[in-house]
C-alpha positions in Angstrom: -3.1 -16.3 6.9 -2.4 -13.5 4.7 0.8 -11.8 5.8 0.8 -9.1 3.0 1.9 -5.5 3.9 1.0 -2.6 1.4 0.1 0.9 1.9 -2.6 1.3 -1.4 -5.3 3.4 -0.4 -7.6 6.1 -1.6 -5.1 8.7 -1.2 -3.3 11.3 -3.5 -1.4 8.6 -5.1 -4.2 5.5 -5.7 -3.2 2.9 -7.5 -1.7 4.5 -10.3 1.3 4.0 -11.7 3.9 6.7 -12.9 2.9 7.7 -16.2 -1.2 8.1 -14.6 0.3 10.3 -11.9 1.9 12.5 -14.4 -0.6 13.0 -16.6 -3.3 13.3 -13.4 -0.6 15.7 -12.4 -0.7 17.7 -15.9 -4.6 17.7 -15.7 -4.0 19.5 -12.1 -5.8 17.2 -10.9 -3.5 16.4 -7.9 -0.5 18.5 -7.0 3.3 17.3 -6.1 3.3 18.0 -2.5 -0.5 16.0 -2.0 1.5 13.2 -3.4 4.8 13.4 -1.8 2.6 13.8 1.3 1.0 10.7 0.3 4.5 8.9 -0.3 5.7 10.2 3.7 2.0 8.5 5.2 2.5 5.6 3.1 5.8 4.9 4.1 5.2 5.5 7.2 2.8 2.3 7.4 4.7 0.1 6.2 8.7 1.1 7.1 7.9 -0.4 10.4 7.3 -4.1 9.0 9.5 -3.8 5.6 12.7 -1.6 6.9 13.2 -0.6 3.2 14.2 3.2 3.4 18.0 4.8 4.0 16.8 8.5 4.1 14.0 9.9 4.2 13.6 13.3 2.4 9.8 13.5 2.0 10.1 16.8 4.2 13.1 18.6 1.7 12.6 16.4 -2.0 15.2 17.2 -5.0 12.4 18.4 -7.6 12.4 17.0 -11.2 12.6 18.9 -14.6 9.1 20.5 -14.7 9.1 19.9 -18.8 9.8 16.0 -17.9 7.2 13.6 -18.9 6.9 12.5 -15.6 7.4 16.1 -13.8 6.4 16.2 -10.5 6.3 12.3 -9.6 7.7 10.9 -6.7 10.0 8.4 -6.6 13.5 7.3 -4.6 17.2 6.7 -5.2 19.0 3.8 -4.3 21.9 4.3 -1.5 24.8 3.8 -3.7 24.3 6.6 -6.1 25.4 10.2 -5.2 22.0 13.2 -5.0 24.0 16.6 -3.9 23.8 17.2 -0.2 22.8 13.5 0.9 25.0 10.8 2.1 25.4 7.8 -0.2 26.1 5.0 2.6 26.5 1.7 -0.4 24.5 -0.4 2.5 27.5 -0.4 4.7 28.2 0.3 8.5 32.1 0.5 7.9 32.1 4.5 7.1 30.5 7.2 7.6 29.1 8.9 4.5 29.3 12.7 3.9 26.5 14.6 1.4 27.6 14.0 -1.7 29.2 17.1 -3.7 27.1 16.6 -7.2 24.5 14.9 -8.4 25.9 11.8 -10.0 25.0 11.8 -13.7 21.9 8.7 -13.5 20.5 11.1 -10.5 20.7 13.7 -13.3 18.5 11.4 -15.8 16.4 11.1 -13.4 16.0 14.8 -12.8 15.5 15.0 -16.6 12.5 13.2 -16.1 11.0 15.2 -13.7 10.8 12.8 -11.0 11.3 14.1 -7.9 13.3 12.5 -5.3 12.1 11.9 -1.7 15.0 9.6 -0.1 17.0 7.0 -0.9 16.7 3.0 -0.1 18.2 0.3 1.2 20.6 -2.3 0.0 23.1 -4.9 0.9 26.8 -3.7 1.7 28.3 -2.8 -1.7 25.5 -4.4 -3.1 27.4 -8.1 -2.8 24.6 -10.1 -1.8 21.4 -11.4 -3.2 19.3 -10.3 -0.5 18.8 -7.0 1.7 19.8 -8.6 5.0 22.8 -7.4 7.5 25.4 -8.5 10.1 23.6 -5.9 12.8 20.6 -4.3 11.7 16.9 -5.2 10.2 16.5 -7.3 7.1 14.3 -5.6 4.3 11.4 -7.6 4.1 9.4 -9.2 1.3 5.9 -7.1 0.7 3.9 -10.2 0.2 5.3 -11.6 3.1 7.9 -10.4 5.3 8.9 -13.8 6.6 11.2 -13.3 3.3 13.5 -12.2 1.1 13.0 -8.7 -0.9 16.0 -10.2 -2.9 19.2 -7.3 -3.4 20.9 -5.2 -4.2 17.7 -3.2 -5.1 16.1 -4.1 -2.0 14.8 -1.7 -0.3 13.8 0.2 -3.5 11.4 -3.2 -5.4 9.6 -3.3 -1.6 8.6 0.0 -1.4 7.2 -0.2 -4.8 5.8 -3.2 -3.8 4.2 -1.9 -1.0 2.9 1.5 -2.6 5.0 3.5 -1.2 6.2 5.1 -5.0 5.2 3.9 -8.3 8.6 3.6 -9.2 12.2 3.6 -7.8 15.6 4.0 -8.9 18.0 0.9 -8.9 21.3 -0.5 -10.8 22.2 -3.9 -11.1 25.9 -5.6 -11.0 24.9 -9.3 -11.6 20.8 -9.2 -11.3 20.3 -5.9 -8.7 17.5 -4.9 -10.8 16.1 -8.0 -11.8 16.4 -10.0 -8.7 14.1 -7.9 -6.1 11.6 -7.3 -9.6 11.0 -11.2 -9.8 11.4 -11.3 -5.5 8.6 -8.6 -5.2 6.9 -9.3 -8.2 7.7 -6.2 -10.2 9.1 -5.2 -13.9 13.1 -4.8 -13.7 14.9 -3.9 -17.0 19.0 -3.9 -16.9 20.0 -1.8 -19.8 22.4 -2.5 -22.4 26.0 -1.2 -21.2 26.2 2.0 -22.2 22.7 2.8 -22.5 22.2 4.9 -20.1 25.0 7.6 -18.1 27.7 6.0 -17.0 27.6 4.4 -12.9 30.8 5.6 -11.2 31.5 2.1 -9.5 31.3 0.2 -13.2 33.7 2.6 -14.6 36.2 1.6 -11.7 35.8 -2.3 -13.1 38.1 -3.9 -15.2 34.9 -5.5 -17.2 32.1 -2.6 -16.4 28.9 -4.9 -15.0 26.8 -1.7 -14.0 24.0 -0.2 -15.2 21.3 1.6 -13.8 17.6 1.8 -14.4 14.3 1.5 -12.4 11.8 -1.3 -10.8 8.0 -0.4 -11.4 4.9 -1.9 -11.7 4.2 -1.3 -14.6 6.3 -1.9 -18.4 5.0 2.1 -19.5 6.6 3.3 -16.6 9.6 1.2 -16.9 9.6 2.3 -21.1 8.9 5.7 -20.3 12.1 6.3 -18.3 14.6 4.4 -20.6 13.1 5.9 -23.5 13.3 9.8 -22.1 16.8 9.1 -20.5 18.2 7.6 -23.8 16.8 10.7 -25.7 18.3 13.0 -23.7 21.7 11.5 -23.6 22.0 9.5 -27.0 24.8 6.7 -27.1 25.9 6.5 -31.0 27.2 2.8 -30.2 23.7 2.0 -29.6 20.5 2.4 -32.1 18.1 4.5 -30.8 15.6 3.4 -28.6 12.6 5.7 -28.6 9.3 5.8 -26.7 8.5 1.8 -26.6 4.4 2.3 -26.5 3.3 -1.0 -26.8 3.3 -4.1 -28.8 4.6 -5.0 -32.0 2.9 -7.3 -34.4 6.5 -8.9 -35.8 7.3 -12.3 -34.8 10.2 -13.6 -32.5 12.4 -16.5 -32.5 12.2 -17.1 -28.9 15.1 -19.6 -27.3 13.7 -21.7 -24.3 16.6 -21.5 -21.5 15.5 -23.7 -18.1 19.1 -25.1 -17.4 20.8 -22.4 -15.8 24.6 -21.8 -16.1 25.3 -22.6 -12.4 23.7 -26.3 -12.8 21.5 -25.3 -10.0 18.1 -27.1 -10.0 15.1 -24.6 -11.1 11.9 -25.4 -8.4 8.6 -26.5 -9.7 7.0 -23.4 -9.4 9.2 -21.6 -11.3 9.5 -24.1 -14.0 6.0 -23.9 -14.5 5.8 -20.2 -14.6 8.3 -19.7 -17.5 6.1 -22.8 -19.0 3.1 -21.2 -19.3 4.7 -17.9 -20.2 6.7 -20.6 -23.4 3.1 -21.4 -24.2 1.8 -18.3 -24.6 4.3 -17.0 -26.7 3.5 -19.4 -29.0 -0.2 -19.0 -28.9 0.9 -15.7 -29.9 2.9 -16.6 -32.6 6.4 -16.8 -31.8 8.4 -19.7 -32.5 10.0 -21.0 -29.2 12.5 -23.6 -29.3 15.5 -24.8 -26.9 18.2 -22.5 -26.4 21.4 -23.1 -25.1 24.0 -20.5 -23.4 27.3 -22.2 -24.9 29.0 -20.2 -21.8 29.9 -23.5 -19.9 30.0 -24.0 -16.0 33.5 -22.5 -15.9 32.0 -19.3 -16.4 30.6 -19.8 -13.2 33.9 -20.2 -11.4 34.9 -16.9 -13.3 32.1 -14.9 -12.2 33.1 -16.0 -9.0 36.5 -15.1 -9.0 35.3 -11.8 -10.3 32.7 -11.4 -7.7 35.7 -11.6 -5.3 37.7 -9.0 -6.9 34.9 -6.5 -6.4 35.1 -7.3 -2.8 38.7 -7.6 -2.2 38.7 -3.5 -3.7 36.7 -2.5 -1.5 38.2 -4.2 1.5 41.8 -2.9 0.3 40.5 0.2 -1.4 37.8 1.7 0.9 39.8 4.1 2.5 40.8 5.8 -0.4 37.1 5.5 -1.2 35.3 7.0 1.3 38.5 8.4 3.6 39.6 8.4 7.0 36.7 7.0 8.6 36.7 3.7 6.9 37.2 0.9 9.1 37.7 -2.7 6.9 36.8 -4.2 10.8 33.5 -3.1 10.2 32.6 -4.8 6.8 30.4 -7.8 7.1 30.9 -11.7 6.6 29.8 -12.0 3.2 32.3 -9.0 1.7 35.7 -10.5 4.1 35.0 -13.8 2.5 34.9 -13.0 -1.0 38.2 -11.3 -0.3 39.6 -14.3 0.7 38.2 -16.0 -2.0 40.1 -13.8 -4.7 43.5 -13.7 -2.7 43.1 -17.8 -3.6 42.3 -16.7 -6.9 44.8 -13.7 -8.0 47.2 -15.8 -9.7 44.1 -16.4 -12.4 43.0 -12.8 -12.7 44.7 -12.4 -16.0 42.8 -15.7 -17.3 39.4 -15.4 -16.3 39.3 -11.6 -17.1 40.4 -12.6 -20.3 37.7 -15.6 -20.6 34.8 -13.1 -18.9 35.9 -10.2 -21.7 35.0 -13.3 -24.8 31.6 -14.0 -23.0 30.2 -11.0 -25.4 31.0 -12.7 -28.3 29.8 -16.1 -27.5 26.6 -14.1 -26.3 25.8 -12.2 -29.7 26.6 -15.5 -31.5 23.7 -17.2 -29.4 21.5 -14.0 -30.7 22.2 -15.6 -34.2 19.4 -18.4 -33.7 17.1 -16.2 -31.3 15.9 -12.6 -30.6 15.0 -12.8 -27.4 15.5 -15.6 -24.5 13.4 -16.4 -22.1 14.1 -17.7 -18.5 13.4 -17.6 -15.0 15.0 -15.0 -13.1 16.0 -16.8 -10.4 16.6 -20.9 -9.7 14.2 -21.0 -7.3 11.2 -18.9 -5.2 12.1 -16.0 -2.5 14.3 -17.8 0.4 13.2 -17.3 4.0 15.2 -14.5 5.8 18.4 -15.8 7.0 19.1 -18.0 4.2 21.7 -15.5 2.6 22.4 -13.4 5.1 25.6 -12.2 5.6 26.5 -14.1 8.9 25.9 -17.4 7.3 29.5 -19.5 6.9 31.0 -18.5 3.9 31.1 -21.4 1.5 27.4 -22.4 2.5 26.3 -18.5 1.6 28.5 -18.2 -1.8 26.7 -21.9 -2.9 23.6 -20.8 -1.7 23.8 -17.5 -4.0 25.3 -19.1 -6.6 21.9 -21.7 -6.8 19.5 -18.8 -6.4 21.2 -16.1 -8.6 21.4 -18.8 -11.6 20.1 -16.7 -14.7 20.8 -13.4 -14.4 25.0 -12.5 -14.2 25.2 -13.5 -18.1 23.6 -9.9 -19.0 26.1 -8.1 -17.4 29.2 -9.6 -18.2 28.2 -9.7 -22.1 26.8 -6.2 -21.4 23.5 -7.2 -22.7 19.7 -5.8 -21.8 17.2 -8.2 -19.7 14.1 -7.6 -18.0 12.0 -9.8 -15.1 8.8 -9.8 -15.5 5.8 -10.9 -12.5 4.8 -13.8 -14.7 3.7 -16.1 -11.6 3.0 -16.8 -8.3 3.9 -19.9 -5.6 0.6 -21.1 -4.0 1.5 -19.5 -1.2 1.3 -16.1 -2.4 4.9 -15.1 -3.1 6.0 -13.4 -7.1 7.5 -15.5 -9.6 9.4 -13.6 -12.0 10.6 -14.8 -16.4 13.3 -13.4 -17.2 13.8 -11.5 -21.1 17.0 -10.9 -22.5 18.2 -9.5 -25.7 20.9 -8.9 -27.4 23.4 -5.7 -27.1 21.1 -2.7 -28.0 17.8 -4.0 -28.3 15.8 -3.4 -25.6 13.0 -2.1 -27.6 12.4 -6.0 -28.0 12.0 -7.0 -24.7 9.4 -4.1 -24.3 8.0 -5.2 -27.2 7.3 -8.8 -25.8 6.9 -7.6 -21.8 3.6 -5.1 -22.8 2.3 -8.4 -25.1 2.8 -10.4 -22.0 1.2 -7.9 -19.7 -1.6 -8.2 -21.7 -2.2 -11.4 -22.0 -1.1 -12.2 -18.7 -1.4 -9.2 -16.2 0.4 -8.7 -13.3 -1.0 -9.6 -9.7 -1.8 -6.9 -7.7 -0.8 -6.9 -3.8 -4.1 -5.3 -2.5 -6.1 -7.6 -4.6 
């Protein structure tokens, strides 16, 4: 039975990605509101079965730079980041947002752009979890098949892509956010280098900054296209320029092999054999690939943890002075109270594994010594059913449970380092299989590199195919 759920049609939009719709929009060819129009019927076919919006705007959109590249195209914003007179809810039930003051500085970037923003999406509370799901209210659902997992905390924004419903959507990522709902919806999700792009309020709060923000697309132009324009406009000396990434490049790669995953967890046939074949053409194209390994240990593992816990103890301690008076730490789910208890177990050590998170960049850019680039899976294993990770699951089952499915991707952001999932595979069944790319500090042009020689090779599945 096919269960997909997608909203390509003949319409305004087609099946064009962002970088067509601009330049179809340059041509005149199509005007902003046909397509936003487009966007509101699109999403109103499939919000019903995939629950991935927070607010729609289609009706009152915060228009883009018209000189942007890609002026006039429509996109979305995930719920955690601040667009001036709309609430900013972080996923949660526990307050009760106010519209936001000011544009937060990545809503700016993408202003810069020219995107123009119809709504925002949904996401897990505070973005803890690994999937979209919620003590009280509708799961965000898997495009491909809504019997599962979108992944998180970019939920709501990778299935609407998915589905059609934009061509590309804002979204950040703390510990995979990005890259998780990419490989789960079968999408391209770059995580910047720290730094690379403005500053995300919440990671400047952290005593080790995991955030950054960025965009899920279908496409790697689109995703280039973005990074490129917002790294122009707001240039980080720290980091070497980054440019318009247009394609391939004909150098060679030292390309380490990673399918043992920090976390020990087991990595499922399916995926296996996706990063495989992608091994094997990488070196029909030339690139040396040999076996890489991380050097970070397993106690990293119990650090990232311990971490993971802090975040949540804040905002169970620290939500009031957050969000203000009508906070209510009562209201926070299952998954968020039990990290807290988790680090009030664990505060003795914060001084230690801070200190031991804060050396992972250097063990990280030692690794990038013997390889450019590494290639992984995203995740241990294949989208999980919903319910698997959702927050009312017993707390030590859900924390082992996320710690086997997110196995790959929290290494990025504690070394502050660039990675991208790619849709490299499918399960028989139907559902994405993301690789994962990852570079070291500064060099994402790499990774897009690599991901357009892949796409090439090897192009993406498309839902309404």
């Amino acid at each position: 039975m096919d269960r997909r759920v997608h909203a390509f049609t003949d319409d305004a939009l087609g099946d064009d990605d962002a970088v067509a719709l601009a330049e179809r929009l340059r041509r005149r060819e199509v005007a902003p509101a046909e397509l936003r129009a487009a966007v509101a019927a699109r999403a109103a076919r499939v919000e019903p079965h995939l629950h991935g919006l927070a607010l729609d705007r289609t009706a009152d959109p915060v228009t883009g730079e018209a000189d942007g590249p890609l002026a006039g195209v429509p996109t979305l914003v995930k719920d955690n980041v601040e667009v001036r007179g709309w609430p900013a809810g972080h996923g949660t039930r526990a307050f009760v947002a106010a519209p936001s003051r000011e544009h937060a500085e990545v809503t700016r970037q993408l202003l810069a752009c020219g995107l123009d923003l119809l709504g925002t999406t949904r996401m897990p509370e505070y973005g803890l979890n690994a999937s979209t799901e919620f003590a009280d209210a509708e799961p965000t659902r898997n495009p491909w098949d809504p019997r599962f997992s979108a992944g998180a905390s970019s939920g709501g924004a990778a299935a609407l892509v998915a589905a059609g419903v934009v061509p590309l959507a804002h979204a950040n990522d703390g510990g995979g956010s990005i890259r998780i709902p990419a490989a789960a919806c079968g999408l391209v999700g770059l995580k910047p280098s720290r730094g690379r792009l403005a500053p995300n309020a919440t990671g400047t709060r952290m005593p080790i900054n995991l955030v950054a923000d960025g965009v899920v697309s279908r496409s790697v132009r689109d995703t280039a296209v973005f990074l490129g324009t917002a790294d122009r406009g707001r240039r980080n000396p720290a980091l070497p320029p980054l440019g318009l990434v247009e394609g391939p490049a004909r150098r060679r790669l030292r390309v380490g092999l990673l399918l043992e995953s920090p976390t020990g967890a087991a990595v499922d046939a399916d995926t296996r054999e996706t990063v495989t074949a992608v091994a094997e053409l990488l070196t029909k194209q030339g690139h040396e690939v040999s076996e890489a390994v991380t050097g970070v240990g397993t106690r990293f593992v119990d650090d990232f943890l311990d971490y993971w816990g802090l975040l949540a103890f804040s905002v169970v301690t620290g939500g009031r002075l957050l969000h203000g008076r009508t906070f209510d730490p009562h209201r926070l789910d299952g998954l968020t109270h039990g990290l807290a208890d988790h680090y009030r177990r664990a505060l003795a050590r914060t001084p230690v594994f801070l200190h031991r998170l804060r050396r992972v960049a250097a063990t990280h850019a030692e690794l990038f010594t013997r390889h450019d680039v590494l290639l992984s899976p995203v995740l241990a294993h294949t989208p999980p059913e919903i319910g698997w990770l959702a927050p009312t699951v017993p707390i030590e089952q859900l924390t082992a449970r996320l710690l086997d499915y997110v196995a790959f991707t929290p290494l990025a952001n504690v070394a502050g380092a660039p990675a991208v999932a790619l849709p490299a595979g499918a399960t028989p069944g139907g559902l994405p299989v993301g690789v994962h790319l990852e570079g070291t500090v500064g060099d994402e042009r790499t990774l897009l590199e690599l991901a357009y020689a892949i796409e090439a090779d090897r192009p993406w599945r498309r839902i309404r195919d």
